[in-house]
C-alpha positions as CSV (number, residue, x, y, z in Angstrom):
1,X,77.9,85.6,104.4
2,X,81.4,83.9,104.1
3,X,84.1,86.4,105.5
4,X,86.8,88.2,103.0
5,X,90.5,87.5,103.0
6,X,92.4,90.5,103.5
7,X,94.8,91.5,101.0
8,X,96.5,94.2,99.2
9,X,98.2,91.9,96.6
10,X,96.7,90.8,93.1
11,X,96.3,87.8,92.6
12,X,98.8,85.2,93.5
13,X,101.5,87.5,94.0
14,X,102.8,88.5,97.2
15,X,104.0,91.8,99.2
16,X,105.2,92.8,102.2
17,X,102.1,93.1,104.5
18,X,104.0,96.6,106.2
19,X,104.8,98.4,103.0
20,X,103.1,97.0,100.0
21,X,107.1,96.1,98.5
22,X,107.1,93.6,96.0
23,X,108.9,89.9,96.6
24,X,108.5,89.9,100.5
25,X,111.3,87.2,102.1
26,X,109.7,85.9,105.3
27,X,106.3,85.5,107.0
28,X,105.5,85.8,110.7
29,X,102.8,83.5,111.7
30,X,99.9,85.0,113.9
31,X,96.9,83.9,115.2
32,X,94.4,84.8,112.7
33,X,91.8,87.4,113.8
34,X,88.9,89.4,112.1
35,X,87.4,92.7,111.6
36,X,83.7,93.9,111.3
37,X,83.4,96.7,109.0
38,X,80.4,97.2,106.8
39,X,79.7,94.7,104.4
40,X,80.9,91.9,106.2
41,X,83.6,90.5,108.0
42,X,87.5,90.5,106.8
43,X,89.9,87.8,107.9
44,X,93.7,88.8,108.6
45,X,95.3,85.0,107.2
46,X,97.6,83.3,109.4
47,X,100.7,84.9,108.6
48,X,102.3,88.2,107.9
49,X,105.1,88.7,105.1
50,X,107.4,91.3,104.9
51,X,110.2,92.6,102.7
52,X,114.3,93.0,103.8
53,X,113.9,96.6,105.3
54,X,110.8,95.7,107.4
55,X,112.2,92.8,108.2
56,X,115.0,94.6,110.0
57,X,112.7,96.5,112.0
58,X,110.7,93.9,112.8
59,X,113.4,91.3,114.0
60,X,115.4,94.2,116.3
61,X,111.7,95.4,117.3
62,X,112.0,98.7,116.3
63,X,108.3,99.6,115.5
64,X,108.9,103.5,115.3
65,X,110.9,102.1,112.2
66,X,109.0,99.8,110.4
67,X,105.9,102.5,110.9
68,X,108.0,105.2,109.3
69,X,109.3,102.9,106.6
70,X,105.3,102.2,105.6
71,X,104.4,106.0,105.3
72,X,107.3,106.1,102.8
73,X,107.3,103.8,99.7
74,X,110.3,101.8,99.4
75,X,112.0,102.0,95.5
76,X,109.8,99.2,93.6
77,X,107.0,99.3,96.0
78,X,103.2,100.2,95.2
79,X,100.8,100.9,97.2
80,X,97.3,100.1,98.1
């Protein structure tokens, strides 16, 4: 069984990977890894996006931030 891209997105659209905002403005590339879960295997992609508030968190490395910004939707943002 081929493995699944992971992704909360539709379609050919794109959204921060730490809060589900729409219209993410830059990607982090990482080394792609997978998960086992049941019913196959998921891959992570090569690179993570993000939007301007977790960007900011991300950059200055405040994770306590950018966690606390995901548990709280950002005006525009859906979620998963």
């Amino acid at each position: 069984m081929a493995p699944y891209g992971v992704s909360a997105a539709p379609a050919g659209e794109l959204i921060c990977d730490f809060c589900a905002a729409l219209e993410p403005v830059v990607y982090y590339e990482v080394t792609e890894f997978s998960l086992m879960a049941p019913g196959g295997e998921w891959l992570s992609g090569d690179r993570f996006y993000a939007c301007p508030p977790c960007r900011r968190f991300i950059d200055s490395g405040d994770w306590r931030g950018c966690e606390r910004g995901s548990a709280q939707p950002i005006s525009g943002s859906r979620t998963a």
